[in-house]
C-alpha angles and dihedrals in degrees: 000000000000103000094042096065091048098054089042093057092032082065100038089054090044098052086036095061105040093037077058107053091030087069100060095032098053102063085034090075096030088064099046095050080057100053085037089057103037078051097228084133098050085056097044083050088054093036101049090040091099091061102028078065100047081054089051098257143095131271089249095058086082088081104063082043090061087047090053096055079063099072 
């Protein structure tokens, strides 16, 4: 009966976890293909490029800034 209690919250914990992340990931990067594709971010990356460079960075840094408003 042991080991049946383990596996059965082994797997709940395991499905629990990744069901949990997988809806808010997914979209996420639905959502960004989207925005990659229509080339909105291309744009935002040229556009913020003046800036970027007055902080020290590239233009294109604009993009892993965008990802990290995701978390």
């Amino acid at each position: 009966i042991g080991t049946n209690i383990f596996w059965n919250g082994a797997m709940a914990g395991l499905f629990g976890g990744v069901g949990g992340v997988l809806v808010y990931v997914i979209p996420f990067f639905i959502i960004i293909e989207i925005l990659q594709d229509s080339g909105y971010l291309p744009r935002a990356a040229f556009m913020m490029d003046k800036f970027m460079h007055q902080v020290g960075v590239h233009g294109k840094a604009i993009i892993p800034l965008i990802l990290g408003l995701g978390c």
